[in-house]
Each structure stands twice: as structure tokens, then as C-alpha cells.
NUNUVEX-980637 format. One record per atom (N, C-alpha, C, O): residue in three letters; atom name; x negated, y negated, z. Coordinates in nm, 4 decimals, m for minus. Each point is the difference from the previous one (the first is absolute). Layout:
NUNUVEX-980637
REC   resn   name         px         py         pz
REC    ALA     CA          X          Y          Z
...
end
This chain:
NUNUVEX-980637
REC   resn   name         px         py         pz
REC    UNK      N    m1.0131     2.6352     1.9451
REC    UNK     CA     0.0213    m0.0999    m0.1035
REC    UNK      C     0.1069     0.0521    m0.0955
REC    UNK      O    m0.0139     0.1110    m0.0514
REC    UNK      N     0.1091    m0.1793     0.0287
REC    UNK     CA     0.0718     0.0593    m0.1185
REC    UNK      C    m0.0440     0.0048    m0.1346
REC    UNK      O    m0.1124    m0.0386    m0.0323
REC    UNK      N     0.2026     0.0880    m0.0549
REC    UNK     CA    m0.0521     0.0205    m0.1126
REC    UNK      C     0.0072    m0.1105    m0.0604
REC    UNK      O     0.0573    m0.1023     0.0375
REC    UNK      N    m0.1537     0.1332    m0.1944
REC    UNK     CA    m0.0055    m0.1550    m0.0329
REC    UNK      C     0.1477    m0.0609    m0.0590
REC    UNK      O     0.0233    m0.1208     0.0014
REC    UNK      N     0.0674     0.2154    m0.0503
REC    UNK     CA     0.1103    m0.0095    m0.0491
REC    UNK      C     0.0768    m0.0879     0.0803
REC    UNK      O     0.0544    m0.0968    m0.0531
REC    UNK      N    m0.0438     0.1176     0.1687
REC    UNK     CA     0.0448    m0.1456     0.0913
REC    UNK      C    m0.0494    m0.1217     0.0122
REC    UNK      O     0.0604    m0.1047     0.0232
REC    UNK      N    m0.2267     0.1319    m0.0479
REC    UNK     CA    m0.0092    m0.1981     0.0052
REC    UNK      C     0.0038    m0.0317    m0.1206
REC    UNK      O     0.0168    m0.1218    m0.0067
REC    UNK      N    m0.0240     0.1711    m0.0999
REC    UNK     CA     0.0510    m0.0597    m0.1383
REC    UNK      C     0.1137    m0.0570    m0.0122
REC    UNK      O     0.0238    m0.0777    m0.0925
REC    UNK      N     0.0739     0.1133     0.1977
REC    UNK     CA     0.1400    m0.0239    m0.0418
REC    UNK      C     0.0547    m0.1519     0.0976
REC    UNK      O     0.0939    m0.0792    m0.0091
REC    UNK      N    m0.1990     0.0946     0.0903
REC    UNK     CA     0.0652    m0.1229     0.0770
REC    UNK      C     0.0153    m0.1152    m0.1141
REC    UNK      O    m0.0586    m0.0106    m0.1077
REC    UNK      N     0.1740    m0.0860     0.1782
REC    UNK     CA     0.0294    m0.1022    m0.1339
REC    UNK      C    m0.0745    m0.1394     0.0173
REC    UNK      O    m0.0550    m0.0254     0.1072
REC    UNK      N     0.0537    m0.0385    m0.1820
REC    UNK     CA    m0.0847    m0.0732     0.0133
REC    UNK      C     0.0906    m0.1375     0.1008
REC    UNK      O     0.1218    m0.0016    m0.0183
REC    UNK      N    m0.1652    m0.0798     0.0937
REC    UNK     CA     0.0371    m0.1028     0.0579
REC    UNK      C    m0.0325    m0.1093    m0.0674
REC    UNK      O    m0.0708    m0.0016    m0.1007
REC    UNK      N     0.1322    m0.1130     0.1651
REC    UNK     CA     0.0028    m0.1327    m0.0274
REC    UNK      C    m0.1662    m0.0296     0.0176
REC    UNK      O    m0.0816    m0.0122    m0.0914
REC    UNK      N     0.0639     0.0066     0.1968
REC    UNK     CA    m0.1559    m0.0348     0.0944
REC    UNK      C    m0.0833     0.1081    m0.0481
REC    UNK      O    m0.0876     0.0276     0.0821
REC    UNK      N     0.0843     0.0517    m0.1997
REC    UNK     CA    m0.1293     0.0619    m0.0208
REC    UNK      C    m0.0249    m0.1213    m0.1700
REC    UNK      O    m0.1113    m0.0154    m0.0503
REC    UNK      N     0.2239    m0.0435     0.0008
REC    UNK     CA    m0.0320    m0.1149    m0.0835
REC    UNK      C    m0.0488    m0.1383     0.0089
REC    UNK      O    m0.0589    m0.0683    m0.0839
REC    UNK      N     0.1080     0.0337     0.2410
REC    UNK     CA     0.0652    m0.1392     0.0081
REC    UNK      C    m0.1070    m0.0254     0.0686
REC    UNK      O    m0.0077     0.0770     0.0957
REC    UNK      N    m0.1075    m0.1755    m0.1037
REC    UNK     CA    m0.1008    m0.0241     0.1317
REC    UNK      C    m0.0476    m0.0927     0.0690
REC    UNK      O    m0.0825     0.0155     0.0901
REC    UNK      N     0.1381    m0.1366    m0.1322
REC    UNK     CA     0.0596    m0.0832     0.0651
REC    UNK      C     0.1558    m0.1068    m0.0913
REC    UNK      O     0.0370     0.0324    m0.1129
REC    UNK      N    m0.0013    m0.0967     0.1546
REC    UNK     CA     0.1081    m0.0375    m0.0292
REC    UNK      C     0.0686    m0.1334     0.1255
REC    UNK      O    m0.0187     0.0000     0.1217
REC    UNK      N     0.0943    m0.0965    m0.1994
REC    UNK     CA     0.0476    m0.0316     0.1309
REC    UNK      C     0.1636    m0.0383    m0.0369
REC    UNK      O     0.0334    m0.0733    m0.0930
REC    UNK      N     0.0527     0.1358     0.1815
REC    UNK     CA     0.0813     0.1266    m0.0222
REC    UNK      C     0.1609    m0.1395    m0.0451
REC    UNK      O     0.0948     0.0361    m0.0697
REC    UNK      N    m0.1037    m0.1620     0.1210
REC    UNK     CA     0.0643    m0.0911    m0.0538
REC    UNK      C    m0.0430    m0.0701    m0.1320
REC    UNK      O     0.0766    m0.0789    m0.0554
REC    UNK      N    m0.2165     0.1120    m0.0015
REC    UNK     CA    m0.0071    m0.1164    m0.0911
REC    UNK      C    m0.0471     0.1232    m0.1355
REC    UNK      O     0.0167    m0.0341    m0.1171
REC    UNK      N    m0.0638     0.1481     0.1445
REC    UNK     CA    m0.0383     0.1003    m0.1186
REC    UNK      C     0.0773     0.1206    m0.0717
REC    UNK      O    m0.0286     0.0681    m0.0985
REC    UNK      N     0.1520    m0.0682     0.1978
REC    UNK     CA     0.1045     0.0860    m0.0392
REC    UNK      C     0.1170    m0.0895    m0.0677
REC    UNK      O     0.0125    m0.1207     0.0205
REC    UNK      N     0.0686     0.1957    m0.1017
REC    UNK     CA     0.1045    m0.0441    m0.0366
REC    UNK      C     0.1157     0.1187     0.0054
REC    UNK      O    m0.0338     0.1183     0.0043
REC    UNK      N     0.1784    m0.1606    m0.0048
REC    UNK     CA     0.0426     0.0841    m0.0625
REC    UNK      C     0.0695    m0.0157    m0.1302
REC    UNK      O     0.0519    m0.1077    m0.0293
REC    UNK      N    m0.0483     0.2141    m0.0533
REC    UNK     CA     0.0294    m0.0211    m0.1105
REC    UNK      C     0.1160     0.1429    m0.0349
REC    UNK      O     0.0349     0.0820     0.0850
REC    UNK      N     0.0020    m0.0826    m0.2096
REC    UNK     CA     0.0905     0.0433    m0.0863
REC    UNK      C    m0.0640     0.1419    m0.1299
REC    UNK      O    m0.0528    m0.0285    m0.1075
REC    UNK      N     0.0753     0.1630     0.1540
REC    UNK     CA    m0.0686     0.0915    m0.1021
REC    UNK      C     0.1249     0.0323    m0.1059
REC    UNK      O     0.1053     0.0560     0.0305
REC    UNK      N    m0.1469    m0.1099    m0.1754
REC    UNK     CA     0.0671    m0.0258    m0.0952
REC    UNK      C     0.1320     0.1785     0.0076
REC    UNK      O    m0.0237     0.1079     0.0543
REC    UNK      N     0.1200    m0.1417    m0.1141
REC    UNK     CA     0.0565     0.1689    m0.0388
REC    UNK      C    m0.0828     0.1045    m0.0689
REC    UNK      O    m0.0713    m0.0325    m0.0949
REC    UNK      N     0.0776     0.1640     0.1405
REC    UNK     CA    m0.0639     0.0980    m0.0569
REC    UNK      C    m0.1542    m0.0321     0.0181
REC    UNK      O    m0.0623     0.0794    m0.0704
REC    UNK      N    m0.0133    m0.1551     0.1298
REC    UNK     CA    m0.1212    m0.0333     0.0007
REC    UNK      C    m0.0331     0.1516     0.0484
REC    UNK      O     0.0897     0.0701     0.0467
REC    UNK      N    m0.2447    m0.0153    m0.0624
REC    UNK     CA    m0.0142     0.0588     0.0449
REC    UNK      C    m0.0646     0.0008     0.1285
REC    UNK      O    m0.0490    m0.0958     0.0598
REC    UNK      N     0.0585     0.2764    m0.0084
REC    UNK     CA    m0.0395    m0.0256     0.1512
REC    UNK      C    m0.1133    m0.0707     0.0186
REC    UNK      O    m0.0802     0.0046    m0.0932
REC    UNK      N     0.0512    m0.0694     0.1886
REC    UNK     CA    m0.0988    m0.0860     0.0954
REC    UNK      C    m0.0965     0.0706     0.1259
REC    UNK      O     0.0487     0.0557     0.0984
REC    UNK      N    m0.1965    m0.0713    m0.1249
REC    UNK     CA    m0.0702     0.0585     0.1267
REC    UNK      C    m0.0344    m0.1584     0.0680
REC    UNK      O     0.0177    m0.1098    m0.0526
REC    UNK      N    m0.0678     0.1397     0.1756
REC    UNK     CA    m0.0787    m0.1224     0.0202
REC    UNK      C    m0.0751    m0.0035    m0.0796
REC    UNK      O    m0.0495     0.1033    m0.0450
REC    UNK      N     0.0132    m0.2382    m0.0030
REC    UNK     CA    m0.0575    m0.0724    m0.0641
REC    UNK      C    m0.0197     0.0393    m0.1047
REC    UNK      O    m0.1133     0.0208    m0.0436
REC    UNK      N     0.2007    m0.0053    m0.0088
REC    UNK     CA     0.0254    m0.0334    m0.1907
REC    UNK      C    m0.0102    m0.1107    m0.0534
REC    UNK      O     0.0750    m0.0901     0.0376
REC    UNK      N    m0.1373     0.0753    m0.1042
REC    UNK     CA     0.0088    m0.1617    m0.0809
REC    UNK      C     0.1071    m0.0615    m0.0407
REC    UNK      O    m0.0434    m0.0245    m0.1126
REC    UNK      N     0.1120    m0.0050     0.1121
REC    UNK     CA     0.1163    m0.1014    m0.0353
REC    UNK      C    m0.0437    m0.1353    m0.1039
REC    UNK      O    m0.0914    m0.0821    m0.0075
REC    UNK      N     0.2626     0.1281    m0.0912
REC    UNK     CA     0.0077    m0.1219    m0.0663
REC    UNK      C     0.1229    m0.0521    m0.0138
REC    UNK      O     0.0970     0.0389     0.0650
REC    UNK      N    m0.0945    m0.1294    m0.1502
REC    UNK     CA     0.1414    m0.0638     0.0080
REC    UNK      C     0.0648     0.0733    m0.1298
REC    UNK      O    m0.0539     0.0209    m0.1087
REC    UNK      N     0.2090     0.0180     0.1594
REC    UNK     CA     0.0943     0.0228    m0.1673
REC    UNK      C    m0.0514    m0.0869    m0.1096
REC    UNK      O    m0.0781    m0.0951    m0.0003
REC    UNK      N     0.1449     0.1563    m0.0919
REC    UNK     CA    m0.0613    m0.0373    m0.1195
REC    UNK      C     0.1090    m0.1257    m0.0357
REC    UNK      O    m0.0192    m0.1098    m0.0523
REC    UNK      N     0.1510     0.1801     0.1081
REC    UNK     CA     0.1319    m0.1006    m0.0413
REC    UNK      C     0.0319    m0.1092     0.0691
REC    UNK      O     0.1172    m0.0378    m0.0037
REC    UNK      N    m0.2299    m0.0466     0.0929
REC    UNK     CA     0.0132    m0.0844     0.0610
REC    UNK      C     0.0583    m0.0282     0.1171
REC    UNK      O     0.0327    m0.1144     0.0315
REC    UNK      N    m0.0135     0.2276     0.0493
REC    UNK     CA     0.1108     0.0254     0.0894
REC    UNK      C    m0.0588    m0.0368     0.1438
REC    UNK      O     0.0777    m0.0132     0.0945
REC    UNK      N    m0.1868     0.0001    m0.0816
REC    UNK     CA    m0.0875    m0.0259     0.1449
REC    UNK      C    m0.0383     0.1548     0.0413
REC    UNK      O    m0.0884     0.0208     0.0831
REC    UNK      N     0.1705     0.1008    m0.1549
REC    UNK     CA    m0.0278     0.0606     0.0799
REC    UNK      C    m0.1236     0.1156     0.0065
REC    UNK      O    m0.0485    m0.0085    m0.1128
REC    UNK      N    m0.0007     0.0754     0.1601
REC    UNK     CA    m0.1455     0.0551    m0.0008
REC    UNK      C     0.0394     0.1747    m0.0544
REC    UNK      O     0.1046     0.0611     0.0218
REC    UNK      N    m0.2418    m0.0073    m0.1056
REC    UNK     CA    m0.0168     0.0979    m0.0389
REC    UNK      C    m0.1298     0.0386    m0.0190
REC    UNK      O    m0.0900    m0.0709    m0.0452
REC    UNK      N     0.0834     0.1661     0.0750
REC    UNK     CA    m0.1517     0.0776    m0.0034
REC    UNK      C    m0.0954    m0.0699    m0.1407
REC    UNK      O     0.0345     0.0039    m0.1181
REC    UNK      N    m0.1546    m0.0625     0.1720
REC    UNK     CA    m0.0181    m0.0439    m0.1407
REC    UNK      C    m0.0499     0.0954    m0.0823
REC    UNK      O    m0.0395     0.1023     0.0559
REC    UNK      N     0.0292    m0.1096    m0.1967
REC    UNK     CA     0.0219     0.0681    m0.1084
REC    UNK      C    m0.1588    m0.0523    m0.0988
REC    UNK      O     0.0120    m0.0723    m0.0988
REC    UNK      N    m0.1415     0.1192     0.1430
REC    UNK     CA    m0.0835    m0.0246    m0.0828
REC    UNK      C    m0.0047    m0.0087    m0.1678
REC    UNK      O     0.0365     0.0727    m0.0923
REC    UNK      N    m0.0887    m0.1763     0.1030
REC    UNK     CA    m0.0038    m0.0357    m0.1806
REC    UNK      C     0.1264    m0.0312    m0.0789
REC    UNK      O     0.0318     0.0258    m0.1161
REC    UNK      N     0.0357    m0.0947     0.2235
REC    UNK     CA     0.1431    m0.0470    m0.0519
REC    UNK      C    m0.0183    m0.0906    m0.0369
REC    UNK      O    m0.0778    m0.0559     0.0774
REC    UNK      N     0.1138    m0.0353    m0.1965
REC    UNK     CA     0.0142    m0.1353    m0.0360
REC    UNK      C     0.1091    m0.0640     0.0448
REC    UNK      O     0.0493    m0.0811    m0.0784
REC    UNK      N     0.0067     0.0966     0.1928
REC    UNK     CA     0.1242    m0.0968     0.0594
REC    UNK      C    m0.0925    m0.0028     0.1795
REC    UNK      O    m0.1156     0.0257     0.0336
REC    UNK      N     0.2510    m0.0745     0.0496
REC    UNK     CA    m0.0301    m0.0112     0.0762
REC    UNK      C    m0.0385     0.1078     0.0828
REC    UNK      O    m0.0592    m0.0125     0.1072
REC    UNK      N     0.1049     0.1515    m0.1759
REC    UNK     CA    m0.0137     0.1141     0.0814
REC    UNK      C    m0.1706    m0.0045     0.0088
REC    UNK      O    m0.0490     0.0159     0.1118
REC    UNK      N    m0.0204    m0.0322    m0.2005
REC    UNK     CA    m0.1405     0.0064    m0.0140
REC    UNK      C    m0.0398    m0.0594     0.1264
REC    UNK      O    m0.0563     0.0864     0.0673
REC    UNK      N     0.0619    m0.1965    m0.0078
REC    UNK     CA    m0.0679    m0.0989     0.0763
REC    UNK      C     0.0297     0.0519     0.1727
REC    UNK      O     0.1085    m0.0361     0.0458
REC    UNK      N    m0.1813     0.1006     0.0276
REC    UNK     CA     0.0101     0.0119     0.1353
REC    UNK      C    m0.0077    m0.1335     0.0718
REC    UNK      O    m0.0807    m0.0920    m0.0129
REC    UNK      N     0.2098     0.1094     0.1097
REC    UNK     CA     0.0350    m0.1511     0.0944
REC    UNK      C    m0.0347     0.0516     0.1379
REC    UNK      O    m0.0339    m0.0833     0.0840
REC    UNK      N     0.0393     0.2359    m0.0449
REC    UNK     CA    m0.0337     0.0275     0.1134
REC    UNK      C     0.0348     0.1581     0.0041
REC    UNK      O     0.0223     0.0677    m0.1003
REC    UNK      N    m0.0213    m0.0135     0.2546
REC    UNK     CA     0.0138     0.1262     0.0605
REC    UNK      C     0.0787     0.0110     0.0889
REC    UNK      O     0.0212    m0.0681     0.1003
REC    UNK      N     0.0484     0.2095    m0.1627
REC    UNK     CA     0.1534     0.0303     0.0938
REC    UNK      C    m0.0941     0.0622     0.1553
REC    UNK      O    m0.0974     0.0688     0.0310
REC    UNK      N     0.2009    m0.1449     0.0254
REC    UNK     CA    m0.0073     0.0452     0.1809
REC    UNK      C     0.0619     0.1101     0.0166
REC    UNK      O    m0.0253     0.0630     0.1028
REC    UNK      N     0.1156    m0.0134    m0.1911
REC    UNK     CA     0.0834     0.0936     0.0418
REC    UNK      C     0.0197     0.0842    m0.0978
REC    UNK      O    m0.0388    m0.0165    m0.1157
REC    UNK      N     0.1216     0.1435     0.1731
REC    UNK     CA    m0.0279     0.1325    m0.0350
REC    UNK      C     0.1150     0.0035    m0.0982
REC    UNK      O     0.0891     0.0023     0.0849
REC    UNK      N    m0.0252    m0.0002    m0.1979
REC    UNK     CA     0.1364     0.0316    m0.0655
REC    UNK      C     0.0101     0.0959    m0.0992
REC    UNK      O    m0.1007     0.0418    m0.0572
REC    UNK      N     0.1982    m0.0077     0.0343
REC    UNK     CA     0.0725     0.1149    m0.0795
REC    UNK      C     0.0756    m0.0801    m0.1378
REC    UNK      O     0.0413    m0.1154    m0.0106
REC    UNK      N    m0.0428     0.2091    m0.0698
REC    UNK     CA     0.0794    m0.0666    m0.1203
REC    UNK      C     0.1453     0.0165     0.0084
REC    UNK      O     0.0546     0.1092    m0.0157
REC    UNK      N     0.0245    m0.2478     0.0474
REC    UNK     CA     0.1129    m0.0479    m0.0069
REC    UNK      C     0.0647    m0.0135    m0.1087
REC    UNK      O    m0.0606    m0.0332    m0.1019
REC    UNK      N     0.2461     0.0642     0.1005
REC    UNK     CA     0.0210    m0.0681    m0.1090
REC    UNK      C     0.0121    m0.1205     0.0311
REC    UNK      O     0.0357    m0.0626    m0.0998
REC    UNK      N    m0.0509    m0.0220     0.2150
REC    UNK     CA     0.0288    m0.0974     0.0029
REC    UNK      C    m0.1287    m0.0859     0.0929
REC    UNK      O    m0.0910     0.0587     0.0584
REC    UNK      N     0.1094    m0.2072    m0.0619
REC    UNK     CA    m0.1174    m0.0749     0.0161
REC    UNK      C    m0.0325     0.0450     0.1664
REC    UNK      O     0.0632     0.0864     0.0607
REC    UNK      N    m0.1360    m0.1380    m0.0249
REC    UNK     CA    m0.0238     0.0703     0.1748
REC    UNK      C    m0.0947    m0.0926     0.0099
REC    UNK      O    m0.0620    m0.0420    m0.0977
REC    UNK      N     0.0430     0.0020     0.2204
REC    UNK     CA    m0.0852    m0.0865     0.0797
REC    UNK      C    m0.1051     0.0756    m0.0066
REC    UNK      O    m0.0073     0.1229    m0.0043
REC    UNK      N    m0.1232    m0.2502     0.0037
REC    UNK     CA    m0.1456     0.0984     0.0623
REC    UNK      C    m0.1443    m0.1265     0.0513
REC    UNK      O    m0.0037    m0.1137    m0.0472
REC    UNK      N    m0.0540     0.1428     0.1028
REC    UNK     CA    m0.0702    m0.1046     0.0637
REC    UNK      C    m0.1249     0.0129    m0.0674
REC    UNK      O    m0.0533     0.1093    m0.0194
REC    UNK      N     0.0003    m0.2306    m0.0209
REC    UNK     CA    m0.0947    m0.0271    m0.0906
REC    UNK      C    m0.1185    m0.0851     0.0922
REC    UNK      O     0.0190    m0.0694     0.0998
REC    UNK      N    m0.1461     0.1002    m0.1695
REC    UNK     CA    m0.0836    m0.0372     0.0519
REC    UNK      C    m0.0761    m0.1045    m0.1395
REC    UNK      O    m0.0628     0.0212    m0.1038
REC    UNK      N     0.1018    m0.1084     0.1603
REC    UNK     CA     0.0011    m0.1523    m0.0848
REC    UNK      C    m0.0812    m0.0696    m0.0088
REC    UNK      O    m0.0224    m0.0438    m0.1128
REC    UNK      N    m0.0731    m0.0076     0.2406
REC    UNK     CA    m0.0827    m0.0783    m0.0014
REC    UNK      C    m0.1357     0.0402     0.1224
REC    UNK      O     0.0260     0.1041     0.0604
REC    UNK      N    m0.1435    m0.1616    m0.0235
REC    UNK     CA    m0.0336    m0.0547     0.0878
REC    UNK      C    m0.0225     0.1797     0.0285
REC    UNK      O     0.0975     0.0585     0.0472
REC    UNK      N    m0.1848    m0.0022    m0.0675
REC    UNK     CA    m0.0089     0.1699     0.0661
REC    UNK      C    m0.1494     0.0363    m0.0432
REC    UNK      O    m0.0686    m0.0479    m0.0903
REC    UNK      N     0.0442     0.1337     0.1704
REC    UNK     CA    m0.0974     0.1068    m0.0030
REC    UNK      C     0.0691     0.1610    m0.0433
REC    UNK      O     0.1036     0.0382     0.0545
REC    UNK      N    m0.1636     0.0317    m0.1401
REC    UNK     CA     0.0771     0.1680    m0.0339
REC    UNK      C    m0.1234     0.0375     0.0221
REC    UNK      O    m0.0953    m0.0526     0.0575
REC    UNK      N     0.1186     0.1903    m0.1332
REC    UNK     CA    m0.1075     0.1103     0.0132
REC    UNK      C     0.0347     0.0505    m0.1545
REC    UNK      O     0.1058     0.0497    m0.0383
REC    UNK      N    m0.2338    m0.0788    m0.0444
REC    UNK     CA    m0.0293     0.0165    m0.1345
REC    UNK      C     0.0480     0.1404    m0.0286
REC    UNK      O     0.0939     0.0234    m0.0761
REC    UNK      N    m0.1548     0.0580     0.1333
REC    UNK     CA     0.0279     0.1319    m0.0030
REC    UNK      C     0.1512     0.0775     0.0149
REC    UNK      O     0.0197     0.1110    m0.0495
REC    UNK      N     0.0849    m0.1874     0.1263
REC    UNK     CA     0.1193     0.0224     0.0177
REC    UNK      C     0.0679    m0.0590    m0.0932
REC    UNK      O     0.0976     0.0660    m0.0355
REC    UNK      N    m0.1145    m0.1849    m0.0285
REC    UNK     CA     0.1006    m0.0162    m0.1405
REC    UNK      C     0.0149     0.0894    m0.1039
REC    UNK      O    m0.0841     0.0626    m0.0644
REC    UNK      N     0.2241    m0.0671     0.0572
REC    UNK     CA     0.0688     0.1211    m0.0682
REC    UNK      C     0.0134    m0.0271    m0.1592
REC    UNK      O     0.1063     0.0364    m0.0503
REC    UNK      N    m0.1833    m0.0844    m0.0172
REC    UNK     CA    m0.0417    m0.0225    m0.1808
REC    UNK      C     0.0327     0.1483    m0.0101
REC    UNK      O    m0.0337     0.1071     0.0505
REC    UNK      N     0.1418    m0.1710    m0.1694
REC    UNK     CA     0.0908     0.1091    m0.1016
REC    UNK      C    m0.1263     0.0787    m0.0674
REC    UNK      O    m0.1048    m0.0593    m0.0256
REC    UNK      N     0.1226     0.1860     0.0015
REC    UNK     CA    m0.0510     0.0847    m0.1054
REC    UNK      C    m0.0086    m0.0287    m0.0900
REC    UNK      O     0.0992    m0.0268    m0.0677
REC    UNK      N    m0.2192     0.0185     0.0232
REC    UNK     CA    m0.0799    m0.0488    m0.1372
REC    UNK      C     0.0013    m0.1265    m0.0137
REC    UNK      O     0.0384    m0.0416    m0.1093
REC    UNK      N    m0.0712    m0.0383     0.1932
REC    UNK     CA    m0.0445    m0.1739     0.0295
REC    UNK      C    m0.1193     0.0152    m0.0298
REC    UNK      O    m0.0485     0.0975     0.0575
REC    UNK      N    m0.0459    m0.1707    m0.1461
REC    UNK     CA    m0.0765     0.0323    m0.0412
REC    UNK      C    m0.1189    m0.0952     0.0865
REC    UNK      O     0.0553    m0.0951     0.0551
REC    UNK      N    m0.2284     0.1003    m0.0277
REC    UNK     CA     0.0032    m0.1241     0.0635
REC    UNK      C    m0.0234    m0.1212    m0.0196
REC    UNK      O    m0.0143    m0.0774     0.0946
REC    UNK      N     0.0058     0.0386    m0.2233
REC    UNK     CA     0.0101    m0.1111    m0.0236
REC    UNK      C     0.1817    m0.0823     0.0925
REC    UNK      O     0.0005    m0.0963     0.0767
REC    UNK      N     0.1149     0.1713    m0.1191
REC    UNK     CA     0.1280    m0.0347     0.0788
REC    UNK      C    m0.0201     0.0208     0.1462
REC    UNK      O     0.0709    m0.0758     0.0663
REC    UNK      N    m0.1392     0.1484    m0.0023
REC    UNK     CA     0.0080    m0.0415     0.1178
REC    UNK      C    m0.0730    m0.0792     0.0292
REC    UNK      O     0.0381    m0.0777     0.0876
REC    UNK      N    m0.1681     0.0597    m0.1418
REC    UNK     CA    m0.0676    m0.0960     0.0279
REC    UNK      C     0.0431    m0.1651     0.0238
REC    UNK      O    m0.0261    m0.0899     0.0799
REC    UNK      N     0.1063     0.1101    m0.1982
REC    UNK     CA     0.1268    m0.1291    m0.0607
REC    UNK      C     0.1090     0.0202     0.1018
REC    UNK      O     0.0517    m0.1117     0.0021
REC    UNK      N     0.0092     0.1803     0.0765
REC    UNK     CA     0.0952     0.0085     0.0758
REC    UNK      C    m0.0736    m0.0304     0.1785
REC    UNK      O     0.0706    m0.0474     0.0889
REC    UNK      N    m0.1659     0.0718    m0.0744
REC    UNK     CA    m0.1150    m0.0487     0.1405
REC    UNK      C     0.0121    m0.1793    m0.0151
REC    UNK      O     0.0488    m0.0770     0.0828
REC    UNK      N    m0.1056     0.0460    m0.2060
REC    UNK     CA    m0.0032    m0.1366    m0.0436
REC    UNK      C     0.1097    m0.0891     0.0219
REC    UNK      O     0.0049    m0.1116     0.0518
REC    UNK      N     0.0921     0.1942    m0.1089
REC    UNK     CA     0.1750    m0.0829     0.0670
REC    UNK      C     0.0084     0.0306     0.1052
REC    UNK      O     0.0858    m0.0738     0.0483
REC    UNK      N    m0.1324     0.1602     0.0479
REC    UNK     CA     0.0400    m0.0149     0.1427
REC    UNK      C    m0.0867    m0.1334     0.0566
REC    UNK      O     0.0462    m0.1030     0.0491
REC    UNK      N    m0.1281     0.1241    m0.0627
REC    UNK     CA    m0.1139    m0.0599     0.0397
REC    UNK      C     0.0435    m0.1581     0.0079
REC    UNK      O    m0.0128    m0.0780     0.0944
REC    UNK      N     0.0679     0.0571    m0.2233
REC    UNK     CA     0.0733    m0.1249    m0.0364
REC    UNK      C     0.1093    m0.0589     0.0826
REC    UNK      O     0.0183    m0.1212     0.0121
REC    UNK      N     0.0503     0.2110     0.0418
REC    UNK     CA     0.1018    m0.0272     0.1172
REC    UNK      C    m0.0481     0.0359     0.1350
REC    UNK      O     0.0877     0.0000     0.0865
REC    UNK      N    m0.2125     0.0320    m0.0476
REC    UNK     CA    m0.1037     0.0072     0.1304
REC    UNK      C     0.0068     0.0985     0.0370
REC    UNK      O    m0.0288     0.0279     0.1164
REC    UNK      N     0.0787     0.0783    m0.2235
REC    UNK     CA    m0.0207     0.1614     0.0477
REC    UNK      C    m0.1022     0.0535    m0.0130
REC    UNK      O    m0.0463     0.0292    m0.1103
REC    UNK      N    m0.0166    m0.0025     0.2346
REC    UNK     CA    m0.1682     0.0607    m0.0509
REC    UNK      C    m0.0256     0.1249     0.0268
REC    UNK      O     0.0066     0.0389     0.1166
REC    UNK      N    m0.0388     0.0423    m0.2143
REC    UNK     CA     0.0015     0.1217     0.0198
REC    UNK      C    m0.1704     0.0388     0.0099
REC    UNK      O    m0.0872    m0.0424    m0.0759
REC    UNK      N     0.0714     0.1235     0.1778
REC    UNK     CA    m0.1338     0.0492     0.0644
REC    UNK      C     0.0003     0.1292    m0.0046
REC    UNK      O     0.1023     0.0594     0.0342
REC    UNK      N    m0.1978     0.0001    m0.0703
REC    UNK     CA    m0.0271     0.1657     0.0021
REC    UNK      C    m0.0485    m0.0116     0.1598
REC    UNK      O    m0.0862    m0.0771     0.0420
REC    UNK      N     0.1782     0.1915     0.0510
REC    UNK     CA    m0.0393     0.0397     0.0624
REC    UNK      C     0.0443    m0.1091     0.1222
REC    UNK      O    m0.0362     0.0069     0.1175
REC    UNK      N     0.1141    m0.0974    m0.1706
REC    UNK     CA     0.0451    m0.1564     0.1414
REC    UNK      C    m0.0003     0.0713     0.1294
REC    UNK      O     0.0227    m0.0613     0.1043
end
């Protein structure tokens, strides 16, 4: 068996989040604002603040739009200076509770409130899907 130092490190996949989905009507792709920061699977996503369509990690206890989760990045990104494509998980899904990536120090009342907006767009998150 190897050490444990190796299976810690494996990275995480798409399909240890995603658990069902149907792959024309629950994905999108979308637009990760400039300088956004990096992206794991399934980060919560929100919309810019400046009206731009385009998506950024949402930002608990924001009073703009950054506050409000619309969905979860499909994909893996790095901080750009510039905007970069990334595939969003929008509607109509099953995750795995345990794999959403809620920012440090989300308190739970906000995630609780951030489950609720998924939920709202048919994202259902299950401990353990």
C-alpha cells in the first residue's frame, strides 16, 4: 500500500461532485470574471458585481450580487489576468454535499443559504449522493 501522502494528493475529479446531471440541459458554459480567483470543482459561483454576466467565486455575506450563489464550476482554473472560459453547473443536478468547495469562514447559516439557492435552480446537494 503506499503511503498515505499519495492518496491525499490525488486531485479531485469532476464525477467525485457531479451525480447525476444531464449533460445538454445542466451544464453551461460560462465566462470566469478577470483576476477571479482560482476554481476547484465545485465552487459556488456568483455573478460579477458589475453586471457583466460574468461568474466569480461567490463571496459570502456580500450585499451585491457576489453574495447570491447561481451555481458550480465544472472546471478546474487558475487566476487569469484575463477572462477564461469555464463550465458551469447550472441547473437540473445531483452533487455530493461533502465535495462543495465553501470559502473559509462561511459560516452555516451562509451555506445553509447558499444549499437553498442551489436548490432553487434544481441543484440538490446530498451528503454522501
Amino acid at each position: 500500500m503506499p503511503p498515505a501522502s499519495y492518496l491525499a494528493r490525488e486531485p479531485k475529479r469532476l464525477s467525485d461532485v457531479l451525480r447525476y446531471h444531464q449533460p445538454t440541459y445542466s451544464l453551461d458554459q460560462g465566462t470566469l470574471a478577470a483576476n477571479a480567483a482560482a476554481l476547484e470543482f465545485a465552487t459556488p459561483l456568483a455573478l460579477a458585481a458589475d453586471g457583466s454576466g460574468q461568474f466569480v467565486p461567490w463571496v459570502p455575506g456580500a450585499n451585491d450580487s457576489t453574495g447570491v450563489v447561481v451555481g458550480l464550476s465544472a472546471s478546474q482554473t487558475q487566476v487569469k489576468a484575463a477572462t477564461q472560459p469555464i463550465a458551469v453547473i447550472a441547473r437540473h443536478a445531483t452533487v455530493v454535499r461533502n465535495a462543495i468547495e465553501f470559502p473559509a469562514g462561511a459560516t452555516a447559516a451562509q451555506i445553509s443559504a447558499a444549499l437553498a439557492a442551489l436548490a432553487s435552480h434544481g441543484i440538490i446537494a446530498r451528503q454522501g449522493a
